[in-house]
C-alpha positions as CSV (number, residue, x, y, z in Angstrom):
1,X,39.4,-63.9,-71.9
2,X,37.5,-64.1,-75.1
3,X,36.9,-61.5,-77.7
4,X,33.6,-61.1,-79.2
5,X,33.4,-59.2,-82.4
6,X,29.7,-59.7,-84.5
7,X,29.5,-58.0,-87.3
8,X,25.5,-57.1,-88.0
9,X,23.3,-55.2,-90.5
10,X,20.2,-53.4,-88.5
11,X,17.8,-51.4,-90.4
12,X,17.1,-49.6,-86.8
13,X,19.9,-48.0,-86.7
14,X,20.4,-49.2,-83.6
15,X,23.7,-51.2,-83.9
16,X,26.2,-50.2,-86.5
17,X,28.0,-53.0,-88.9
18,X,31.1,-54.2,-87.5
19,X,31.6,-52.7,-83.9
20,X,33.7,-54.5,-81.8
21,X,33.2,-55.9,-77.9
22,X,36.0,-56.7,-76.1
23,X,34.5,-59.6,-73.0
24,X,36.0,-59.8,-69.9
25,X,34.1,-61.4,-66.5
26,X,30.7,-59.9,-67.1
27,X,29.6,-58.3,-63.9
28,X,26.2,-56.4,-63.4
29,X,25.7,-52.7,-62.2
30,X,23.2,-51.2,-60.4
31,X,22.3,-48.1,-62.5
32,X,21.8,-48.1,-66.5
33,X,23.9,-44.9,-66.0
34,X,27.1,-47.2,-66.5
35,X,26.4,-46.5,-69.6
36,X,27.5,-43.5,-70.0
37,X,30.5,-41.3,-71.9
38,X,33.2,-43.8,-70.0
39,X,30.8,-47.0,-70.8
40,X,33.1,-49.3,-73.0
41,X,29.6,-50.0,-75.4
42,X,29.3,-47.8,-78.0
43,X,26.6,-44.5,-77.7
44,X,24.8,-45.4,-80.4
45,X,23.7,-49.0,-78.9
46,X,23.1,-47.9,-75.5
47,X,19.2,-46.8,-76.7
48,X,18.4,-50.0,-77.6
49,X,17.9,-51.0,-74.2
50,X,15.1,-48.9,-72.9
51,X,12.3,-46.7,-74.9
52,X,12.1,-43.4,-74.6
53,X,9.5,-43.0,-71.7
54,X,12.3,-45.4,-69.8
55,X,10.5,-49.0,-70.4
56,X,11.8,-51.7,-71.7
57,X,12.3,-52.3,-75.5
58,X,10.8,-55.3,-76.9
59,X,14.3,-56.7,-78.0
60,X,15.1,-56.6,-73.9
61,X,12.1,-58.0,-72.6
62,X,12.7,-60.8,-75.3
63,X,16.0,-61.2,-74.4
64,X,15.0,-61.6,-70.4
65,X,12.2,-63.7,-70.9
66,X,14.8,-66.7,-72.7
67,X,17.1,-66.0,-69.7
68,X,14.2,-67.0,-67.6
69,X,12.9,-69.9,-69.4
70,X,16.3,-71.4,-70.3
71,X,18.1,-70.8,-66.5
72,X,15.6,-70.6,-63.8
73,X,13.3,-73.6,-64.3
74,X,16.6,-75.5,-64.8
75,X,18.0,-74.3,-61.4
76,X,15.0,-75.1,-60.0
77,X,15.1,-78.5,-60.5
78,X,18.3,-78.5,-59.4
79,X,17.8,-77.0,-56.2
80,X,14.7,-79.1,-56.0
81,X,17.1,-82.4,-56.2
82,X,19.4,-81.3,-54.1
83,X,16.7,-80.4,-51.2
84,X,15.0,-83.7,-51.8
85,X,18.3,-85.7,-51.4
86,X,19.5,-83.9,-48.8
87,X,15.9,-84.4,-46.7
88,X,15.3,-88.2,-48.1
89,X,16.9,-89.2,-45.0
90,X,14.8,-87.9,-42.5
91,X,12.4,-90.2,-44.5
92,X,14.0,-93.2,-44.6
93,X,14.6,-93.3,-40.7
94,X,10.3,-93.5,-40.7
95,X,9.7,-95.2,-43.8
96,X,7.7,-99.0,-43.8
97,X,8.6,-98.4,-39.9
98,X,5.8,-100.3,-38.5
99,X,7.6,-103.9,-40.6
100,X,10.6,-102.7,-38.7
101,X,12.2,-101.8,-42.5
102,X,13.0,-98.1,-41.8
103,X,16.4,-96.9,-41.7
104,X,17.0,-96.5,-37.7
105,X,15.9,-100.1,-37.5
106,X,17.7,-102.0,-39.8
107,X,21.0,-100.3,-39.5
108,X,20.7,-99.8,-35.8
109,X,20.9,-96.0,-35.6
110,X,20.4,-94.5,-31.9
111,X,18.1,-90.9,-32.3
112,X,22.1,-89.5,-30.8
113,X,23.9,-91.1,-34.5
114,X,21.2,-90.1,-36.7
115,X,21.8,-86.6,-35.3
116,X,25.5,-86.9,-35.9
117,X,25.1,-88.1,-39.2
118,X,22.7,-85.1,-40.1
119,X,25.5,-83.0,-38.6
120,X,28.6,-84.3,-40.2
121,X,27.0,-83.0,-43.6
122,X,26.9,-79.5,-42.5
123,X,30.5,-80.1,-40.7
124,X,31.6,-81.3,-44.3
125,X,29.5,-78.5,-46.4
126,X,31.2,-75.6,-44.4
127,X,34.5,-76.0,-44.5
128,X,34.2,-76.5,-48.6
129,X,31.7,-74.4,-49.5
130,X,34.4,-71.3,-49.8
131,X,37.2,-73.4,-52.0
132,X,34.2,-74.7,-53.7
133,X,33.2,-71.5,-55.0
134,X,36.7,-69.8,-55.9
135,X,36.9,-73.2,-58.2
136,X,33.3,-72.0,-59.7
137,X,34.9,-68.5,-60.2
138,X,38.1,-69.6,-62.5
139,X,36.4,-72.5,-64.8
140,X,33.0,-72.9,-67.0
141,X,30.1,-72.5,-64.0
142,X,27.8,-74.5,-65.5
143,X,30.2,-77.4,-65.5
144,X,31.2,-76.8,-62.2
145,X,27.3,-77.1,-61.0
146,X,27.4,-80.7,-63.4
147,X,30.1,-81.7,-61.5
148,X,28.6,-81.1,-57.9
149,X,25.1,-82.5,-58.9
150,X,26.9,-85.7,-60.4
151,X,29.2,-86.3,-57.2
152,X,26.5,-85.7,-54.9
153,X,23.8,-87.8,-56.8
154,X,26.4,-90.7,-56.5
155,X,27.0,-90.5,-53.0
156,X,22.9,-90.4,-52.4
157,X,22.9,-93.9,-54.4
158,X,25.5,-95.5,-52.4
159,X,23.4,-94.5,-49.5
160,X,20.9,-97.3,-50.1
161,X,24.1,-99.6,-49.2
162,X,24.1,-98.3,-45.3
163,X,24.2,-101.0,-42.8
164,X,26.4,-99.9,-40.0
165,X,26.7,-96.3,-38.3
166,X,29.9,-95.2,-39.9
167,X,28.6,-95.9,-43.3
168,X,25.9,-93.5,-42.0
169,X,28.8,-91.2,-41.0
170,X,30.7,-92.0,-44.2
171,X,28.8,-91.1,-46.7
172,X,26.6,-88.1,-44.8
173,X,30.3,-86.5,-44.8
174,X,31.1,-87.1,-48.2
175,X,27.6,-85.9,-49.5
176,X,28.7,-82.0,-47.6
177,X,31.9,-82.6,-49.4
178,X,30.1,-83.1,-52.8
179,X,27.5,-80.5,-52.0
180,X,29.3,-77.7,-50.6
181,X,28.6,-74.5,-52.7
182,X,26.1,-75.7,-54.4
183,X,23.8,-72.9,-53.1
184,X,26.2,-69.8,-53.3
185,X,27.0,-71.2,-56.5
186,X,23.7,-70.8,-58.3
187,X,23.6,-67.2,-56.3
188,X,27.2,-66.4,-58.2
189,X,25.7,-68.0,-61.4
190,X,22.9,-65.5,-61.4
191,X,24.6,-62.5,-61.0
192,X,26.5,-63.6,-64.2
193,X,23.1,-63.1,-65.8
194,X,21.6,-60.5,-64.6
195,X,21.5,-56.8,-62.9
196,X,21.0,-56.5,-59.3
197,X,17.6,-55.5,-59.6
198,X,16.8,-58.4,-60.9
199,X,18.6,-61.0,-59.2
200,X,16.1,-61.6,-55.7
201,X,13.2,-63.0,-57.7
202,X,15.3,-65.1,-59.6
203,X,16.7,-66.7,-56.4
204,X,13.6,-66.8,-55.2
205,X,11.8,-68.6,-58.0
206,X,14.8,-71.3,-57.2
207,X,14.6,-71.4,-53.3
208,X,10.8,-71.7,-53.9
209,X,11.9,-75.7,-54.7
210,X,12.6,-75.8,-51.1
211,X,9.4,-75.4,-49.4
212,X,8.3,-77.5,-52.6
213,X,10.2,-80.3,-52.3
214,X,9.0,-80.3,-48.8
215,X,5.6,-80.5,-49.6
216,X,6.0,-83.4,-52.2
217,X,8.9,-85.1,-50.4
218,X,6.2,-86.8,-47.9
219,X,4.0,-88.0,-51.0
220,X,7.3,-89.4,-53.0
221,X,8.2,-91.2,-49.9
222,X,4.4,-92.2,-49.4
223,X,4.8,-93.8,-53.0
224,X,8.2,-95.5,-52.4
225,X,6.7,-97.4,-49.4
226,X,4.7,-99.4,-52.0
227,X,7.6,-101.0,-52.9
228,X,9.1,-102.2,-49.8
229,X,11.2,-105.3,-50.2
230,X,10.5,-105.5,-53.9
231,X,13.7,-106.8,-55.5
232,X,15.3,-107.5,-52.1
233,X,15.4,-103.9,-51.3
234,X,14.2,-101.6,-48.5
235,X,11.8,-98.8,-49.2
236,X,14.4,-96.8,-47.9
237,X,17.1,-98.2,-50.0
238,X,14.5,-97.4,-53.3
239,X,14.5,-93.8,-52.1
240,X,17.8,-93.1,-51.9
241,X,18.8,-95.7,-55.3
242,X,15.8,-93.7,-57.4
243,X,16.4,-90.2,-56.2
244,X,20.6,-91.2,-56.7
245,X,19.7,-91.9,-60.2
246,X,17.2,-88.9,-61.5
247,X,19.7,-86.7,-60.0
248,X,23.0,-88.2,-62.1
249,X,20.5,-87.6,-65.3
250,X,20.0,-83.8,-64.6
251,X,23.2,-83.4,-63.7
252,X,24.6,-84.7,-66.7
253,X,22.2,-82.5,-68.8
254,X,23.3,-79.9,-67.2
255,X,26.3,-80.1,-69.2
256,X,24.8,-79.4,-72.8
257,X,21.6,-77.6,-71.7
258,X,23.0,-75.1,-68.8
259,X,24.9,-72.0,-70.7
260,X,28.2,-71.2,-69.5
261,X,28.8,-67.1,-69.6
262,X,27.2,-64.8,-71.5
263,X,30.3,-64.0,-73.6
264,X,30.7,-67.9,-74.2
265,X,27.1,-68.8,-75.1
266,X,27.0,-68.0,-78.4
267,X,24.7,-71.2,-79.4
268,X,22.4,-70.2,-76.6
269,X,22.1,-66.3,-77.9
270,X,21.9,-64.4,-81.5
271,X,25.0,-61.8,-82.1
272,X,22.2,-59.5,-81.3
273,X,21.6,-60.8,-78.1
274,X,25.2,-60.9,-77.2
275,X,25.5,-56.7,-77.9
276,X,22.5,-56.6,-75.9
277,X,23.2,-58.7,-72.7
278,X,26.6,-56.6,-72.7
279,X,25.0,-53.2,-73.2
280,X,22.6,-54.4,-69.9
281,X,26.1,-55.9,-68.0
282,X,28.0,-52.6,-69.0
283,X,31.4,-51.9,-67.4
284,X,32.8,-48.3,-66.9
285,X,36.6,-47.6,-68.4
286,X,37.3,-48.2,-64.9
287,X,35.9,-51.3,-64.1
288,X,36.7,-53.0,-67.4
289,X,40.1,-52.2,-66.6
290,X,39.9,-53.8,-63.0
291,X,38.5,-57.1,-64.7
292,X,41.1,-57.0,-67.4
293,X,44.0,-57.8,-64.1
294,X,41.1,-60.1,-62.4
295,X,41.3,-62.4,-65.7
296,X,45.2,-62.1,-65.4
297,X,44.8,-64.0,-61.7
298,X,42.2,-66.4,-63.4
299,X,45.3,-68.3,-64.9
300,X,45.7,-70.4,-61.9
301,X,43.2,-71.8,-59.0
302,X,43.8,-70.8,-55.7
303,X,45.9,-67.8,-56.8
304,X,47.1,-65.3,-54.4
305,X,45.2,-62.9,-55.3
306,X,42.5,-64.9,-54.6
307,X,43.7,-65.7,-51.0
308,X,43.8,-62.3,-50.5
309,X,40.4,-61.6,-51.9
310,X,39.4,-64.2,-49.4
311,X,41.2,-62.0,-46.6
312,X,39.7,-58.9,-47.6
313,X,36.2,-60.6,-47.2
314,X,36.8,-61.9,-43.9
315,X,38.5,-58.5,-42.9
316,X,34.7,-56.7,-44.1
317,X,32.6,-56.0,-41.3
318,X,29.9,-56.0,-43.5
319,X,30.4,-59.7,-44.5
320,X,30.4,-60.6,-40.9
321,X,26.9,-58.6,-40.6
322,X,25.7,-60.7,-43.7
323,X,26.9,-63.8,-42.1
324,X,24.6,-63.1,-38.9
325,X,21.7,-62.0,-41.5
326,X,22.3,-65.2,-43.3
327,X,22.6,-67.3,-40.2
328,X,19.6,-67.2,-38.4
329,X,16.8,-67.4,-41.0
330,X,18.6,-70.8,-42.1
331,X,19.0,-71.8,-38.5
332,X,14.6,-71.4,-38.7
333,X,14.3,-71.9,-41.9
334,X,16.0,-76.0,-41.4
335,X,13.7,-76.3,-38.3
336,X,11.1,-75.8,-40.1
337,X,12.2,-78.5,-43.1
338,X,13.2,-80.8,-40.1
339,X,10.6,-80.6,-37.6
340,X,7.6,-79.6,-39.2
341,X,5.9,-82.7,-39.3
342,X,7.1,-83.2,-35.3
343,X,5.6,-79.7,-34.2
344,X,2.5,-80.3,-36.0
345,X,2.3,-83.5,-34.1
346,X,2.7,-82.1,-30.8
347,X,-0.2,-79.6,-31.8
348,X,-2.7,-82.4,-30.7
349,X,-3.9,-85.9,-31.6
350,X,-3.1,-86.9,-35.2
351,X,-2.2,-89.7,-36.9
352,X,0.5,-90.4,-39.1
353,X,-1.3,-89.7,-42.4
354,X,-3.1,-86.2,-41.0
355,X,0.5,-85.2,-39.7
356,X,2.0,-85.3,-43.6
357,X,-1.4,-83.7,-44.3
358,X,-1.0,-80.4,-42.1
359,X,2.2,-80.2,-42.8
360,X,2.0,-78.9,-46.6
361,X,-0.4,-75.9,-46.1
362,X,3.2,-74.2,-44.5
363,X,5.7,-75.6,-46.9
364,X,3.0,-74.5,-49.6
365,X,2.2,-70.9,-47.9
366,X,5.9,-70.0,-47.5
367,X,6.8,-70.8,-51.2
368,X,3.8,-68.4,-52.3
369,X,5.3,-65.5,-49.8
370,X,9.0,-66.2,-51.0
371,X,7.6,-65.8,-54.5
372,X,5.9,-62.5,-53.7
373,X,8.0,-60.8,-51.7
374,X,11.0,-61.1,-53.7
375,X,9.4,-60.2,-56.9
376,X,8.8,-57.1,-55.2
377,X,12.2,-56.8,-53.7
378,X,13.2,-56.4,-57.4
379,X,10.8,-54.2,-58.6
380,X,11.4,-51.6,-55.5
381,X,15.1,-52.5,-55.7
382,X,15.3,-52.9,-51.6
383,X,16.1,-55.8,-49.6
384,X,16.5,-54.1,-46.2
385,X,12.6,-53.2,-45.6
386,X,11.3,-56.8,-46.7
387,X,14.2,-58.3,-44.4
388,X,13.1,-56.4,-41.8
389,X,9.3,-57.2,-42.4
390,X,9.7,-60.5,-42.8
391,X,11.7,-60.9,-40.2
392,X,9.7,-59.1,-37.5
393,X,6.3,-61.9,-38.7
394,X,8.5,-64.1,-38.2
395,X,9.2,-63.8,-34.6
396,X,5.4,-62.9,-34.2
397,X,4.8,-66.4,-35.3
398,X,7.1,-68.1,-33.5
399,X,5.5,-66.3,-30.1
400,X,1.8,-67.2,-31.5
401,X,3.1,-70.4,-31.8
402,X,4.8,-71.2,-28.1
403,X,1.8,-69.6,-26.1
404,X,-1.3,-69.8,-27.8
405,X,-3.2,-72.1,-26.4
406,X,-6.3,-72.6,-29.2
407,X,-4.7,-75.5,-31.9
408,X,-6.0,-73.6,-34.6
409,X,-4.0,-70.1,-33.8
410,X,-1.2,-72.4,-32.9
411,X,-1.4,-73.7,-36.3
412,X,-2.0,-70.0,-37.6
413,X,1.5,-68.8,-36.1
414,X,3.1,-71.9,-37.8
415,X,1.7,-70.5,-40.9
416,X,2.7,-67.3,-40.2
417,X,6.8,-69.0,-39.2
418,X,6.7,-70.0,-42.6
419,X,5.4,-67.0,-44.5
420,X,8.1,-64.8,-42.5
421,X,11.6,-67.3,-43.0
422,X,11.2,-68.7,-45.9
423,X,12.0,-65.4,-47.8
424,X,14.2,-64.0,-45.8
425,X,17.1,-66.9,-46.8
426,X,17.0,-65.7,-50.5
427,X,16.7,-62.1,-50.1
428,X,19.9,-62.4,-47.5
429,X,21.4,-64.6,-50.3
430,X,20.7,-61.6,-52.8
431,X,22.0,-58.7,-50.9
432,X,24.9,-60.4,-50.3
433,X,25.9,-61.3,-54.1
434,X,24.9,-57.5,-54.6
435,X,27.7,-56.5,-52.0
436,X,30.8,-57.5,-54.8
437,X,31.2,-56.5,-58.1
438,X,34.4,-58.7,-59.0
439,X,33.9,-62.4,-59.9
440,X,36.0,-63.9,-56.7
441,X,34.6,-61.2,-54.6
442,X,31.2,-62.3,-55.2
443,X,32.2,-65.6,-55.1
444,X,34.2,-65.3,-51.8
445,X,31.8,-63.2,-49.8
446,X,28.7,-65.1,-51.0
447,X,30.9,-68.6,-50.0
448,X,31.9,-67.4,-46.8
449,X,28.3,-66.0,-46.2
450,X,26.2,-69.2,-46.7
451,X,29.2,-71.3,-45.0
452,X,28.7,-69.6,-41.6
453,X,25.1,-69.4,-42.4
454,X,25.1,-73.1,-42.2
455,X,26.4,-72.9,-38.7
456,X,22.7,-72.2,-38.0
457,X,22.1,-75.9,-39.5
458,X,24.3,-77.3,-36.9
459,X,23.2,-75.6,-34.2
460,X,19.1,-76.2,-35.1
461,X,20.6,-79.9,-35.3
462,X,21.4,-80.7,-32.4
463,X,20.3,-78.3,-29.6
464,X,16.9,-77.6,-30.7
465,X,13.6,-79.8,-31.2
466,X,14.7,-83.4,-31.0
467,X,17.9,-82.3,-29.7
468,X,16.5,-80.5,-26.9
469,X,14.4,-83.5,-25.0
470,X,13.1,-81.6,-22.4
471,X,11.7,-78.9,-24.6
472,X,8.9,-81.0,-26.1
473,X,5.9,-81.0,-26.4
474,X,5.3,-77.7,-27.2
475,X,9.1,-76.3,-27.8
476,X,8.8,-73.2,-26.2
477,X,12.3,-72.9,-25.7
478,X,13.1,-74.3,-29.7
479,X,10.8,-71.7,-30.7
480,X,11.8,-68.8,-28.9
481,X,15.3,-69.0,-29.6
482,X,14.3,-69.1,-33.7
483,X,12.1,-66.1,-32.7
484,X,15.0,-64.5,-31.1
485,X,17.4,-64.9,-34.2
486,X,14.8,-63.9,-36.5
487,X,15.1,-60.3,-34.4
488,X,18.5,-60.3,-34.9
489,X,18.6,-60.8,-38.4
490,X,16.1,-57.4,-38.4
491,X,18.2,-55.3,-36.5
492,X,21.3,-56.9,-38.8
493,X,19.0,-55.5,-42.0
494,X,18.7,-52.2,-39.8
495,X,22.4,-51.8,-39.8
496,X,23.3,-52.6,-43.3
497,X,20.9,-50.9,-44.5
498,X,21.6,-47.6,-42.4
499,X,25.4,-47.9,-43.3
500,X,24.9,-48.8,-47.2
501,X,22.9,-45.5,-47.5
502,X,25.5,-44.0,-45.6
503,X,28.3,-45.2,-48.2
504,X,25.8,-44.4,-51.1
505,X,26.0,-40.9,-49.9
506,X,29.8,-40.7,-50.5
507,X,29.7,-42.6,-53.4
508,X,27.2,-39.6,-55.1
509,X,30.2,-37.2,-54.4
510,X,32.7,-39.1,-56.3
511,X,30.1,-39.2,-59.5
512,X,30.6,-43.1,-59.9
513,X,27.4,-44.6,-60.7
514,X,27.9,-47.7,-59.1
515,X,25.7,-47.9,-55.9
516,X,24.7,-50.6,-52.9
517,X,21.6,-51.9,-53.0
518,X,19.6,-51.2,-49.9
């Protein structure tokens, strides 16, 4: 634990000279009523955050607008990377395919080990997506996301060395290993940043690099193709060597552009801008005392208390109902970043080139819904009703899409698939870091959360689309099942939502201004 203690002249009035702030593990509240007689910021700063009509100052919106600039484009390319390495495979098993170059071809993968493969990374991703993130709790967090873009981005160049099946294996396995909490990790990061009003549109400015890497990943791969064979290499063995290489670059920016903490970043921020990002992140007497024996455990990795932090998320019933929430919009959510371009094929008579064509209006429609919707998650400060909303189109696509018979409102419910799931995945994500207060409690329950969630992964994998033969062409069964997990995930929002409110209501009679999110 650090001590911050800026000494500053205002003319305002607003800070006095020499006041002190004592840093622990900044953590966000819900209400600005944290700052109140017990807040641990003095009274005579707290009016520097709002005006008196209850909008924000200029010094705030300042202050947010270089969090935004500085973080979330950066993320975004990250998460762009890391979706584009992650998918480059299903390229490469197509890629310069009618010369026989293509992955499946010249390493002799069967359609049963290319599935395997695909699977081993979510096998590797769950079970060290938890440990993962209790690391990313104790040490610097931007280093820690250096460290998992460099590892992975090695392992994706070493990809373009595949010749047998277990290579395949090999190094799909290692990649999960490398990967694993990448995603809760940029979640946790956030909250370190900001309140929890504000943290779904920032996730979902970052997950928007998902349905965008989709809709560039087919023109990238379109590119690469020129250069089949040049050098002695594979198209496929360009992709994977090129997008190995971009992504070791970025990630060892990351190290000198990504800030650490708030309370560490004192390049990144003015003294000014410290006092202020703390004043917004208050803690309570209370709470600051409860992080003061948090940074006690932060001595060691893998302390007890951590184990039993682990044990008291598992033992939650609510983390088990974020688990399901989580679960079955990525189970959709990877079908569609799988098998779009194979259900658009099946819609009628395309060729290759119209295929990749149709298959960006989706990727491109979902992004603009995951934008919108979350942005107005935020602003209304609920997650439950747009869940629920979303949620509920979702399924409505999915049905247009299994038993209309007209291609065009076929396509139109694939459209509508997209504009339903894709938002769902960071809004779960958000609620889910707004659950913990605690820096290993957030970190734990949003670990545990996105490792089951990736269960969905597995399971869209291999027993739906091309893993389910018999379903094709027109995946009824595939589509249905999504349809019917995207209904679960609803009533999942239903319940949380009822029993949050329900908790809220208690929480009013103890007169602690911390509150759930609904």
């Amino acid at each position: 634990m650090s001590t911050l203690t800026p000494t500053i002249t205002k003319t305002s009035g607003n800070v006095s000279i020499s006041e002190e702030y004592q840093w622990s593990d900044v953590r966000q509240r819900n209400a600005p009523g944290a700052n109140d007689n017990k807040s641990i910021i003095s009274n005579r700063s707290s009016n520097s955050s709002t005006t008196a009509n209850g909008e924000q100052n200029p010094e705030e919106t300042a202050l947010l607008r270089k969090l935004d600039w500085r973080i979330v484009p950066w993320i975004f390319i990250l998460y762009f990377l890391s979706v584009q390495d992650r998918a480059n495979v299903g390229y490469a098993m197509t890629m310069n395919k009618q010369q026989g170059h293509d992955l499946a071809t010249t390493a002799d993968l069967s359609g049963r080990e290319n599935n395997i493969g695909l699977g081993l990374f979510y096998v590797a991703y769950i079970v060290f997506e938890v440990p993962s993130n209790l690391i990313m709790a104790k040490v610097n967090p931007a280093y820690w996301i250096a460290r998992i873009m460099i590892t992975w981005s090695i392992v994706t160049g070493c990809m373009a060395a595949i010749s047998t099946a277990w290579h395949f294996y090999f190094l799909r396995f290692l990649l999960g290993v490398f990967e694993a909490g990448f995603w809760p990790g940029i979640t946790y990061y956030t909250t370190l940043w900001y309140r929890p009003n504000e943290i779904s549109s920032r996730i979902g400015v970052t997950y928007l690099a998902g349905p965008t890497s989709g809709a560039f990943g087919g023109l990238i791969s379109a590119g690469i193709q020129l250069i089949d064979t040049k050098g002695n290499l594979y198209g496929w063995q360009w992709l994977f060597l090129i997008s190995g290489i971009i992504s070791v670059i970025f990630g060892v920016a990351t190290i000198f552009y990504l800030p650490s903490k708030p309370e560490t970043s004192k390049r990144f921020l003015t003294d000014e801008q410290l006092i202020l990002i703390r004043q917004r992140l208050a803690l309570t007497e209370e709470e600051h005392e409860e992080q003061q024996q948090e940074q006690q455990q932060k001595k060691k990795i893998f302390s007890s208390g951590d184990l039993a932090q682990v044990k008291i998320q598992l033992m939650d019933y609510k983390v088990w109902l974020f688990c399901v929430l989580y679960f079955t919009p990525v189970m959709a959510a990877t079908s569609l970043g799988y098998f779009i371009p194979r259900i658009v094929q099946e819609l009628g008579t395309y060729n290759s080139i119209q295929v990749s064509l149709m298959s960006i209006p989706p990727y491109v429609f979902g992004g603009l819904m995951v934008y919108i919707v979350t942005r107005l998650s935020d602003r209304w400060e609920d997650r439950g009703w747009f869940i629920i909303g979303c949620s509920s189109a979702a399924f409505t696509g999915f049905a247009i899409l299994s038993f209309a018979k007209p291609i065009a409102a076929r396509y139109f419910g694939l459209m509508v698939v997209a504009g339903g799931t894709y938002p769902t995945v960071p809004l779960s994500m958000a609620w889910t870091a707004n659950l913990r207060e605690d820096s290993v409690g957030v970190a734990s329950a949003t670990g545990i959360v996105s490792s089951m969630g990736n269960f969905g992964a597995l399971v869209c994998t291999f027993a739906l689309y091309s893993g389910w033969t018999s379903d094709a062409p027109r995946y009824i069964g595939s589509n249905m099942i999504n349809g019917g997990a995207m209904l679960l995930a609803a009533a999942c929002a239903t319940i949380l939502k009822l029993r949050l409110s329900s908790l809220n209501k208690k929480i009013d009679q103890t007169g602690r201004s911390r509150k759930y999110l609904l």
